[in-house]
N, C-alpha and C positions, 0 to 999 in steps of 0.2 A: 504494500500500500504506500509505502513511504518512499518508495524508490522508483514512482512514478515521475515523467518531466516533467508533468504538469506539476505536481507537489514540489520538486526541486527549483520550481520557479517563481511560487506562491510564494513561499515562506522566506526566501531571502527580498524580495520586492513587497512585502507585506513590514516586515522589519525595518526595512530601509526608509517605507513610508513612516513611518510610525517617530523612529530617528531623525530625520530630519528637521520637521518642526520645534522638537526641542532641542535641537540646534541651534536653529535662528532665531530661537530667545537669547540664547546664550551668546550670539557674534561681538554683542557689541560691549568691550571690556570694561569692568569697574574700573573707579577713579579710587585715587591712596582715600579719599574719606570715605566712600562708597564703602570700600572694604572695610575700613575701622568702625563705622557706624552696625555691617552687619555683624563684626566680632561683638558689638553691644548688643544688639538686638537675640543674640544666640546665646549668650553666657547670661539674658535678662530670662530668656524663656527656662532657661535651666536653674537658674537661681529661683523663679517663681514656684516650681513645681518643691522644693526643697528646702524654701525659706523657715516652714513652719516645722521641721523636725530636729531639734538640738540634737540629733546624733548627727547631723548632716552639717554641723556648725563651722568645722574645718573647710568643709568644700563651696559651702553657701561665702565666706569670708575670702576664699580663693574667688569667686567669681566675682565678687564686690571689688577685688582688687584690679581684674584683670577690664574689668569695666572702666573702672579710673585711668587705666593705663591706655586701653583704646582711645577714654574720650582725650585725654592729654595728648596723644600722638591727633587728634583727628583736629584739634585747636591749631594744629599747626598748615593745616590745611583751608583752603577757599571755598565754599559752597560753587558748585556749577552756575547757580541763579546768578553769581555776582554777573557772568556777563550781558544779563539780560537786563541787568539794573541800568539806569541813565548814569553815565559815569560820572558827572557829578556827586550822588548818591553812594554811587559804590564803598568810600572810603566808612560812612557811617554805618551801609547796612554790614560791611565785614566787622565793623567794631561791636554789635549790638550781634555777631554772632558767634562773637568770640566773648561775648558778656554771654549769653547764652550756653555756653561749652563750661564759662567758670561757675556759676550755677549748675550744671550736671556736673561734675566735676565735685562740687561742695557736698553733692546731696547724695553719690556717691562716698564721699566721705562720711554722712553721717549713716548710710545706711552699713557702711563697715563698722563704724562705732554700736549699734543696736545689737549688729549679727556680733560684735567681739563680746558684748554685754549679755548678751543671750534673750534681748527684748524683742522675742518674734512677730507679735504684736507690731512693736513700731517699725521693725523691717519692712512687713506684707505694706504697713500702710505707706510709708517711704515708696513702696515699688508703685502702689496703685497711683502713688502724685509722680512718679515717671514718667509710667504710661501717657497720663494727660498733659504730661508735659513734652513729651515725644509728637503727639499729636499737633500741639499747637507748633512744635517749631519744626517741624515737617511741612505743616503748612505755610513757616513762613519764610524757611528757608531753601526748601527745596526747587528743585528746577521740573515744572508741568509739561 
């Protein structure tokens, strides 16, 4: 059955359909804060799941770390939007997003201080004013 043409034919053109569109999501490469934003966004989703079990206190404190460390390399970086801003503007909207990075940055700070203190309680809620804070500055920093 399997060693028919017709099946030798299907099955790698059926594959290949299938591959290629997720391909061409994939063509077009991150930018250096592209990538340190998603190092935050993956070590957030893994710190969520984990935040609220003090045996997991060691690993919840690793993530909290590696978060600050993302966001401090990602402060060093330009948002894509700057070129879309009137250049005039550019210089304030890059300041107000790097005032932006030092606030995550701080709040990251105090969410390692809760997770070092063992206050799970104020980590989750730390995390949930991330989130809405990821929201607002995605919306006003990213490029649509």
């Amino acid at each position: 059955m399997f060693k028919t043409p017709l099946f030798r034919f299907l099955v790698p053109a059926i594959l290949m359909a299938v591959a290629i569109p997720a391909q061409a999501q994939d063509d077009q490469p991150k930018t250096p804060l592209a990538i340190e934003m998603g190092g935050i966004s993956k070590d957030f989703r893994a710190l969520r799941k984990i935040v609220n079990d003090p045996a997991q206190k060691d690993a919840a404190l690793a993530l909290a770390k590696d978060m600050e460390a993302h966001a401090t390399k990602a402060k060093t970086f330009q948002p894509a939007k700057t070129k879309q801003i009137a250049p005039a503007d550019q210089a304030q909207f890059v300041t107000d997003y790097k005032t932006a990075i030092d606030g995550l940055i701080a709040d990251f700070q105090k969410l390692e201080q809760a997770i070092s203190d063992g206050r799970t309680a104020d980590a989750a809620a730390l995390l949930d004013k991330l989130q809405q804070d990821k929201r607002s500055g995605h919306k006003k920093f990213n490029a649509q």
